[in-house]
Structure formats: C-alpha cells, structure tokens
N, C-alpha and C positions, 0 to 999 in steps of 0.2 A: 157259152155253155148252155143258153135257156135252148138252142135250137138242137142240141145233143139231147134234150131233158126229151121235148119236143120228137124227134126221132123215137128215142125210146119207149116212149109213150104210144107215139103211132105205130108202132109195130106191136107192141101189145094189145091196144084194141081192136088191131085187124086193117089195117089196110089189106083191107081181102080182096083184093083185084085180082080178078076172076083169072086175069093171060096168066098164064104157069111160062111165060118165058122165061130162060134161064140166064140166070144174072152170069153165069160165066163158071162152071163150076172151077174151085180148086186144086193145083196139081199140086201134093206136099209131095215131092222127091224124098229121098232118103239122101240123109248126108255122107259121104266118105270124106274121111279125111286121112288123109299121108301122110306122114313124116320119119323123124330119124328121133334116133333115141342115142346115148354114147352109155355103153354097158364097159367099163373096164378098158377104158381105150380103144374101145373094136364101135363102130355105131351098125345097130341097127333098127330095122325100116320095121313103122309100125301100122297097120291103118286102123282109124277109127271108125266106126257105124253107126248109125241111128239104133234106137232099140229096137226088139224084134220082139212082137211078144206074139205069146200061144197061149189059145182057149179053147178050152174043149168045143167038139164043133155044136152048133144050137139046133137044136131043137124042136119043133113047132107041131104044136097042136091042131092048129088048121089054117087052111089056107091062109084068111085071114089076118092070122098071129101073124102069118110069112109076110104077107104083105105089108103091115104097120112095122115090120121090120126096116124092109128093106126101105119104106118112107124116111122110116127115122136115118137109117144112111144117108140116104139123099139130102134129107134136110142139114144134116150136120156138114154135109160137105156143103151146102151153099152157105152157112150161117157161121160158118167155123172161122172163118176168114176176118169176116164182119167184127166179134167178138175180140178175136186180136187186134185189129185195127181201133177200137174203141179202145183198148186195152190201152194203145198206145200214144191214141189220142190223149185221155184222162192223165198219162204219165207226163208228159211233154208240157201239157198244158199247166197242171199242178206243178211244177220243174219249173216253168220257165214263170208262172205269175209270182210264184215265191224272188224271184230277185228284183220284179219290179214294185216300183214305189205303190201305196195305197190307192193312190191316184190316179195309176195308171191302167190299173188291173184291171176296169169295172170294161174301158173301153178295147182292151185285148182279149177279153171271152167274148165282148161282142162281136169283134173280127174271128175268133174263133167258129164262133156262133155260126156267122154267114157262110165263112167256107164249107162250115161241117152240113150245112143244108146244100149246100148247092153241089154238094160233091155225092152224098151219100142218097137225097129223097128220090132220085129217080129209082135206086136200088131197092131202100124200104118198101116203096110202091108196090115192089114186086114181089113182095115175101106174101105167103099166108099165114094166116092167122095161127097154125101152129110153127108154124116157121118163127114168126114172131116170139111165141113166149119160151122156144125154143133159146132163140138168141139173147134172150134177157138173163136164162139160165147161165146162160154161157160165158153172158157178161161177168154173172157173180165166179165162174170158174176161173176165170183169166184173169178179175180185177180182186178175187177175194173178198166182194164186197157188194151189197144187191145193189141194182139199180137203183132203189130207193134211197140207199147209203149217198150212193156216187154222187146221185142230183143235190141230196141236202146239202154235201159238201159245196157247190158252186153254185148252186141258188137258191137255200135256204129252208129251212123247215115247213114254212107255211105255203109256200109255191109246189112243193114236193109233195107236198098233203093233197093238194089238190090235185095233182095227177096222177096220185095213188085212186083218190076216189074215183076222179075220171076213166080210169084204167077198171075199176071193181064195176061199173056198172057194165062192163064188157065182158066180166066175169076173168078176167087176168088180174098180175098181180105184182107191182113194180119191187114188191117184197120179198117175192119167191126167190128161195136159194138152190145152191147147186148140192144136193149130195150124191158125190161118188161110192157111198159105203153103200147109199139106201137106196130109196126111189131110183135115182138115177143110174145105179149103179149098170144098165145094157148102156145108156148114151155112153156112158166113162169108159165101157169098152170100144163102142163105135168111135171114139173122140181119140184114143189114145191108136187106136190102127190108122185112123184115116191121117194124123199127127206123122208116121210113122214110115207113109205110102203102102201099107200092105191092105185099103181097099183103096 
C-alpha cells in the first residue's frame, strides 16, 4: 500500500509531464438489462437502463469559461476510471488483509505495493497536474474518504503526515474532499453523465 500512498502523492504534486498523450480515454456504455417479470400468471418482459439525467443546458460567459469546461470533461473521463480502480483496489486489499494472520499482512501490502506501481506509474506519468488533484478528488468520491484518510489507514499517521506536507509544498492537498452539493458541484454533473455514457 506505501506505493499506492506514493502514486497518490505523485499525482498531486504534479507529475506534469508535459506529453498530453492519452492514457486511453473511457467508454462507460449505458447498461440495458432484459428480463421477465410473472404478474398474475401472465409474465412479462421488462428492460432496465442506466439513468438518464437532464440539466439545463450551461451556459458560459466567455470563451474561456467554455474552455475550462470542456477540460474539465476531458479530464474526468481520463481520471474517472483511475478513481474506481483505486476504489477497488483499497476494497480488496482491506477484504482480503482482514482474514490474514498479523504476520502476514505487512508482507501482502508489500506485494500489493509492487503491482500497484508497476501497473498503474507509467499511467500517473501521464496525468497533469490538475488531472492529478482531480483524481484525489475523485478518490474521496468513490472511496468516501480523502486520500489522507485512506493512506493513514495502511501506513500510518506519521508516514501520511509527511506526504501531506510533501503534497502542500506543491500547493495540493492529500486532504481535499469531494463536495457534490458545493465547489464541486459542475464535476458531480460531468461525473454523473460521463457514468451514464451521455458525454
């Protein structure tokens, strides 16, 4: 887990590597689902859908506005992905060290550790720097819990400290939460269409 902490960390301070090559954007499909229902002895056929939502259309003041707009799409679809994947990492990981002995723990986050770097830093690499505090955001949106939270949990108060600080002299912030009511409330839209496939 130190090289998940580690990840997170470097994508907050900016692994600003300048290529804007693209990690691979995300297709979220919308789901249907089929089936039968039995109503009164008769069955019938129902299909399910992903939600759909509608908002009024936006707006913008100047070009600009338009622009940091459409950034912010972009970045959520490359970052959105990522955020789940940690999501699910963190779940797994916590899951599965909970039925191992004390003793075994310490040496299965370190395997953890290794794959999660070797699978995930050439990706980090390639985020920017608002991409990055993007997805720490996003972390806390999918895990309920800042990235500050997450790390204390698997490597401890005072290791967590120190890449909090390391993170503030970048001017980021392993602390920052997600509000969908406040601040954050344009990504919570962009998050919940791109969720959806309707961008």
């Amino acid at each position: 887990m130190k090289r998940i902490t580690i990840l997170l960390t470097g994508i907050l301070v900016g692994l600003t590597a300048s290529a804007q090559d693209e990690i691979g954007e995300p297709t979220f499909v919308p789901s249907v689902k089929v089936g039968k229902t039995l109503v009164d002895g008769d069955s019938i056929q129902y299909m399910e859908m992903s939600n759909v939502y509608v908002y009024p259309e936006l707006t913008f003041k100047s070009k600009r506005q338009q622009q940091a707009y459409l950034r912010l799409v972009k970045n959520v679809k490359k970052v959105l992905p990522l955020a789940k994947q940690a999501r699910q990492i963190i779940i797994e990981t916590a899951e599965f060290t909970e039925t191992l002995p004390p003793e075994e723990r310490k040496a299965h986050l370190k395997r953890v550790e290794q794959s999660v770097v070797k699978q995930y830093k050439p990706q980090m690499k390639k985020l920017t720097f608002s991409q990055g505090k993007l997805l720490i955001k996003l972390v806390d949106r999918e895990c309920h819990s800042t990235a500050y939270e997450a790390m204390q949990a698997f490597i401890g108060p005072v290791r967590s400290g120190m890449w909090q600080a390391f993170a503030w002299m970048f001017g980021a912030s392993l602390k920052k939460g997600y509000d969908a009511e406040g601040t954050d409330r344009l990504t919570e839209r962009v998050v919940l269409m791109v969720e959806a496939g309707q961008l």
